[in-house]
C-alpha positions as CSV (number, residue, x, y, z in Angstrom):
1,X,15.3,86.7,-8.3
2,X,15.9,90.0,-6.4
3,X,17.9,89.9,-3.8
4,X,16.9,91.7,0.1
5,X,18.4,92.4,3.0
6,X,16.5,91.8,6.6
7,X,17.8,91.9,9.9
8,X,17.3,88.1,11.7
9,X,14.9,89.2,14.6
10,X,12.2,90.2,11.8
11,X,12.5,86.6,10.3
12,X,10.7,83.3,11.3
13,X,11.3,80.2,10.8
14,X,8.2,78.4,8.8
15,X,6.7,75.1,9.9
16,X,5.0,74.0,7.1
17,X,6.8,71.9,3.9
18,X,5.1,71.7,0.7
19,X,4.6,67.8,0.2
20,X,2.9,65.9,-2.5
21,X,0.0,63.9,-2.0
22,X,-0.7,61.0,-4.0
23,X,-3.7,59.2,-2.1
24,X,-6.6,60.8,-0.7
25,X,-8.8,58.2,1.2
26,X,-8.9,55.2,-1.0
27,X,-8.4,56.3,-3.9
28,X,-4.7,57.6,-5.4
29,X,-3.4,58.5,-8.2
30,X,-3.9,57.4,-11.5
31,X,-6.6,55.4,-10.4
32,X,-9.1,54.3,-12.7
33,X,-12.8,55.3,-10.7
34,X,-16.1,55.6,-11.9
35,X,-17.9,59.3,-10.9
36,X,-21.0,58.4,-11.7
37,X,-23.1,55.2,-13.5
38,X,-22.4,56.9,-16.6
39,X,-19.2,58.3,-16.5
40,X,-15.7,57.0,-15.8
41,X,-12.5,58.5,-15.1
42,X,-8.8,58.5,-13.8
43,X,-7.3,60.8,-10.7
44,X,-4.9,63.0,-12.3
45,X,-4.8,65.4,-9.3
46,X,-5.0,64.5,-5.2
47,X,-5.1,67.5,-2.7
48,X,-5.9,67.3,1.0
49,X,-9.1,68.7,0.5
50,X,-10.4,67.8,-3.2
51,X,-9.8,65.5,-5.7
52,X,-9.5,65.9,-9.9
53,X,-10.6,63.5,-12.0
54,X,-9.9,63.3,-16.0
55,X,-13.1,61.7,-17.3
56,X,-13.7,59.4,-20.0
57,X,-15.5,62.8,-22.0
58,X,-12.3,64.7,-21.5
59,X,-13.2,66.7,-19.1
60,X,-11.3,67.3,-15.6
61,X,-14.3,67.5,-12.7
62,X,-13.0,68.4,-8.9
63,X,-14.8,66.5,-6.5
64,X,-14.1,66.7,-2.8
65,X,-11.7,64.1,-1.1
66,X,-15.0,62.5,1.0
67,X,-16.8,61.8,-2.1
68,X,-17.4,58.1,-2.5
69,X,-15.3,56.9,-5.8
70,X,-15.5,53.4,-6.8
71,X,-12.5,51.8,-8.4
72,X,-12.5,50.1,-10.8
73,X,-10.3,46.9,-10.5
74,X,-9.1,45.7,-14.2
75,X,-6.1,43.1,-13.0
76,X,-8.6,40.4,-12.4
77,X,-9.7,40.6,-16.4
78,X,-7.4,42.6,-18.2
79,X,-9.6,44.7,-21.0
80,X,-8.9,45.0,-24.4
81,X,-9.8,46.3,-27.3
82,X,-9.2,47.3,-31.0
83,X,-7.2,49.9,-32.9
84,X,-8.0,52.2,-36.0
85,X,-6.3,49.0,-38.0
86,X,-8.8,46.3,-36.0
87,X,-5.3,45.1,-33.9
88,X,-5.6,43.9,-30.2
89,X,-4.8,46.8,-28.1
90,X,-3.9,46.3,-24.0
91,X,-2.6,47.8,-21.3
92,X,1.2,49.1,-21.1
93,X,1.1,48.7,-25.2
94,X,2.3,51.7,-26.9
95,X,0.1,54.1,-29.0
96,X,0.0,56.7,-31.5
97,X,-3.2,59.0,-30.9
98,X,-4.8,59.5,-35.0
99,X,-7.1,62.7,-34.2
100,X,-6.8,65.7,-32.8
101,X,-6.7,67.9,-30.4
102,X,-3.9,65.0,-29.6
103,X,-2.9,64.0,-33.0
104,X,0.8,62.6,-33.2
105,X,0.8,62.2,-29.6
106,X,2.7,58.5,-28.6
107,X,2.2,57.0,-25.2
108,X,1.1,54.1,-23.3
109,X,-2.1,52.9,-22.3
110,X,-2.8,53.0,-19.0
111,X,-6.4,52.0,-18.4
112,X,-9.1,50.8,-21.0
113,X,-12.6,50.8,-20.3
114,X,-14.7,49.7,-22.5
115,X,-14.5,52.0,-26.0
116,X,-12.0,54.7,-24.0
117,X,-8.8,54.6,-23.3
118,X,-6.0,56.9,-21.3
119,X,-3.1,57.3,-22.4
120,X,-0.3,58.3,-20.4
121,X,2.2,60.7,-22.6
122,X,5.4,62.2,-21.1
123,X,5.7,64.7,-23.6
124,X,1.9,65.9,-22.2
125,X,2.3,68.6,-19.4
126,X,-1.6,68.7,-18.4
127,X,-3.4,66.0,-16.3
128,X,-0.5,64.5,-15.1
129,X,0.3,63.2,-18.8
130,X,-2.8,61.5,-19.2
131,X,-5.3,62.1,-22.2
132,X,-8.1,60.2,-23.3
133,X,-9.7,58.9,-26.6
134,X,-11.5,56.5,-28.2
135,X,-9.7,53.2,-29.3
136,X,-10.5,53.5,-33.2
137,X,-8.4,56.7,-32.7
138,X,-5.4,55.0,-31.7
139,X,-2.5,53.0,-33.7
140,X,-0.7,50.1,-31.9
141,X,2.9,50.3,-32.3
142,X,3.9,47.4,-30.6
143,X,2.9,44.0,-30.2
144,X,0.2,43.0,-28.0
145,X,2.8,41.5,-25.6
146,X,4.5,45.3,-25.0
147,X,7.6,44.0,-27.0
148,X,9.7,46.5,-29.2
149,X,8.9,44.8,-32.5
150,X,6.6,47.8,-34.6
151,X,3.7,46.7,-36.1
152,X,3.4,48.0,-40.2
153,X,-0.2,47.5,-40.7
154,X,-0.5,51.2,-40.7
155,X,1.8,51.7,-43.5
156,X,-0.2,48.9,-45.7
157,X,2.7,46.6,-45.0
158,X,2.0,43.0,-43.2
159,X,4.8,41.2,-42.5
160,X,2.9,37.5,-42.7
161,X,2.7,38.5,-46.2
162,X,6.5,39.1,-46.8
163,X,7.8,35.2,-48.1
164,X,11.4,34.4,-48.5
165,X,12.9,35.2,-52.5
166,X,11.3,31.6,-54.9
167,X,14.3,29.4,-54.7
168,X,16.0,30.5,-52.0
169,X,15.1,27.1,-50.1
170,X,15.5,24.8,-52.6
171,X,16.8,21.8,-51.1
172,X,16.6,19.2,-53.8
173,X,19.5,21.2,-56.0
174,X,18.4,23.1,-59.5
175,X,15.3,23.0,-60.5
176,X,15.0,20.3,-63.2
177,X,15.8,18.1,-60.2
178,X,12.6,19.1,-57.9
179,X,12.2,18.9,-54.6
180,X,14.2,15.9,-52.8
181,X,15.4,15.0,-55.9
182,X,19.2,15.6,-56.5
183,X,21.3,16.9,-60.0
184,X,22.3,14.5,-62.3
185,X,26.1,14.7,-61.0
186,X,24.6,14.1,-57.6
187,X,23.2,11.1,-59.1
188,X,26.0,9.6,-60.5
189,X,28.5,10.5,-57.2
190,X,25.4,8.2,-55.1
191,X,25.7,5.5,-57.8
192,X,29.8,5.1,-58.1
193,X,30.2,5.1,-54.0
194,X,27.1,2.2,-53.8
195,X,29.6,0.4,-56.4
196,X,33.0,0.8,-54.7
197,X,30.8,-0.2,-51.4
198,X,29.6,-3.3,-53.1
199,X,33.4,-4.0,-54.4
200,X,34.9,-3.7,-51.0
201,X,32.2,-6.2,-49.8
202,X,33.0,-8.7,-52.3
203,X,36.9,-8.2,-51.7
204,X,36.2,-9.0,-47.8
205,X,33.3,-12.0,-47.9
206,X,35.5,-13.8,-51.1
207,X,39.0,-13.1,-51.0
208,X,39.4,-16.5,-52.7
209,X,37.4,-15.8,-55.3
210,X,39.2,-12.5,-55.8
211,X,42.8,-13.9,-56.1
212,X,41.8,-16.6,-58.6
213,X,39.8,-14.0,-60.6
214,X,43.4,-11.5,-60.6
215,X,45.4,-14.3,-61.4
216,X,43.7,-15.5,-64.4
217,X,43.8,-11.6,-65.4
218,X,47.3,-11.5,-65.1
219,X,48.3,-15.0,-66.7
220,X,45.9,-13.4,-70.2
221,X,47.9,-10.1,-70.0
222,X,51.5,-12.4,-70.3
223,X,50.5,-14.1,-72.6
224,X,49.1,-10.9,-75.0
């Protein structure tokens, strides 16, 4: 910037401020409207006098800001559709575009109409970051609830078909045991505490019984 010298009686101050308009009428922007019965589109551009328009074709049209534009109201039945792998696509869910002239792009869907959708891309300069394809050219990358989780389908992986490494939930021990059925040392351990519990019974319902039987034990052992 060059730098210039003036005197302040040949200045004047300037009224005006640049300001950004975002609503024109009733429509604003990124509004999803239809142009005409054949043709939808989203506002990517709001002046005073004009309005621009990225339509489902991908082409920008400028139509005045008195042109009657119908919007199209999607929160009552949220659309959906399906990706180049046959996944559930929605709105806010994050996308990788397949085909060009946007190939690689990644961004998330902002409106879906029927087989189109617009994509919203900060890495997009143009259109106010919004481009627009067909579904089968997009990838989901997340779930259909806008988590983080990444879906694999596109790299020929499905993770319902990943299962846990044979054996690693074996319950019932080794495997000559089978399931619910213990090893033979198991076995055994179950069997010897069932017969102290038994002898511990005896000891407390007969203690009689018991003395006389230790007696007589004792009165063989003297006399051997």
């Amino acid at each position: 910037m060059n730098e210039m010298k003036v005197a302040p009686k040949d200045l004047r101050l300037w009224q005006d401020r640049a300001t950004t308009v975002e609503s024109s009428g009733h429509v604003q922007l990124m509004d999803l409207v239809q142009v005409d019965p054949q043709t939808v589109g989203v506002v990517v551009h709001v002046e005073r006098d004009q309005v621009s328009v990225l339509t489902c074709f991908g082409k920008v049209v400028n139509l005045k800001s008195n042109t009657a534009l119908r919007r199209l109201n999607t929160v009552r039945r949220p659309p959906q559709a399906l990706d180049h792998n046959g996944n559930s696509i929605q709105l806010k869910q994050t996308v990788r575009l397949l085909e060009k002239p946007h190939c690689g792009l990644i961004g998330e869907v902002k409106h879906l109409y029927r087989s189109w959708a617009f994509i919203y891309c900060r890495t997009h300069l143009e259109n106010a970051g919004l481009v627009v394809a067909k579904t089968r050219q997009l990838s989901a990358l997340t779930t259909s609830q806008g988590g983080n989780e990444q879906s694999n389908t596109e790299n020929g992986i499905s993770m319902k078909t990943i299962t846990p490494i044979s054996g690693a939930r074996n319950f019932g021990g080794n495997n000559e045991g089978g399931r619910g059925k213990g090893s033979r040392n198991e076995r055994q351990l179950v069997g010897r505490t069932a017969l102290i519990v038994k002898v511990c019974l005896f000891l407390i319902l007969f203690p009689k019984i018991f003395k006389v039987v230790l007696l007589i034990s004792l009165t063989d052992s003297l006399e051997n």
